[in-house]
N, C-alpha and C positions, 0 to 999 in steps of 0.2 A: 482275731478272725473278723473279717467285716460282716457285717448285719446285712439283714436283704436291702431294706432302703438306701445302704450305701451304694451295693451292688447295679440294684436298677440305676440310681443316680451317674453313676458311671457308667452303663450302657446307653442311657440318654445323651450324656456328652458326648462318648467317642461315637456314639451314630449320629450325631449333631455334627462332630467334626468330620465326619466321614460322607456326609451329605446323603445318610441315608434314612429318609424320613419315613421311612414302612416300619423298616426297624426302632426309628425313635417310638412313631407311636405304638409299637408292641411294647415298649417299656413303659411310657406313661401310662399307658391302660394296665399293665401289673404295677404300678405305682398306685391308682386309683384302686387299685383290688385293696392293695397293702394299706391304704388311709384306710379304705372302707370298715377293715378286719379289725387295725388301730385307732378303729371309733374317731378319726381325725374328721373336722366342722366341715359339712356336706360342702358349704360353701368353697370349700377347696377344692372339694371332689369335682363337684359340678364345673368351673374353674377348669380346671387340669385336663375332663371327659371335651369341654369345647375347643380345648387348645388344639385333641386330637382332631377331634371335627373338622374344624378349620385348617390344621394341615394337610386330611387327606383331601377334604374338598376343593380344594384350591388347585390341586392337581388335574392335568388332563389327565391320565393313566395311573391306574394303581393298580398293583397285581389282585389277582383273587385271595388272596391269603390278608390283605392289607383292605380290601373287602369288608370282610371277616371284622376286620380289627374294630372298623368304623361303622359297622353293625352292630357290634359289642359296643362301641362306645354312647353307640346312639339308646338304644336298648338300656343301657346304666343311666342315662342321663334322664331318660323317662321316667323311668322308677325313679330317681331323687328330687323329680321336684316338687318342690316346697308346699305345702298343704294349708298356707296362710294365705290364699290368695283363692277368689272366686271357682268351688269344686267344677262347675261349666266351663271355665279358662282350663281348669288344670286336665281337666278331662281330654278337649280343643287340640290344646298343645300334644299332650300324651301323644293322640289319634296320629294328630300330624307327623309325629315321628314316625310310629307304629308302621304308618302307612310310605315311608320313604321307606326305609327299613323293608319294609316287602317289594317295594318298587324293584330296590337292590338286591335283593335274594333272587328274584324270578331273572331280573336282568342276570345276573351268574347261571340258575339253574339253564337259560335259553342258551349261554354258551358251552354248555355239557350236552345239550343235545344235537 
């Protein structure tokens, strides 16, 4: 019986080969759960959450669900970074997400009304 890691890894590829990149990055981001769970070196996580990043943002259109995905991503990414570096930088940065991350949420909730 395959393992979850397998599992995701194989919905990663065939949404890779199927060019469907919402769905990739719904499996890298349970990929990035699954490191997280299996204590796997943040530096992979963190890694893995920009990759998502950078695929959904690249895009002009991304459904609200895929949204979602890249608000979680961004969200996870904040929380892991690294605490060896100036607390005023890491705070900086944090916001900076923080604050895209809300940009994105209001921009969805304004399409619900």
């Amino acid at each position: 019986m395959l393992d979850s890691s397998a599992l995701i890894t194989e919905g990663i590829v065939e949404s890779e080969t199927l060019n469907d990149y919402e769905m990739q990055a719904q499996f890298m981001l349970q990929a990035a759960f699954l490191d997280i769970q299996e204590r796997h070196p943040i530096q992979g996580v963190q890694l893995l959450l920009q990759s998502i990043i950078y695929l959904l943002q690249e895009k002009r259109f991304i459904s609200p669900m895929a949204q979602i995905t890249l608000a979680q991503s961004l969200i996870l990414s904040a929380d892991l970074i690294e605490n060896n570096e100036d607390q005023q930088l890491v705070w900086s940065k944090q916001l900076n997400i923080f604050t895209s991350v809300h940009k994105l949420i209001n921009k969805q909730v304004s399409v619900l009304v």
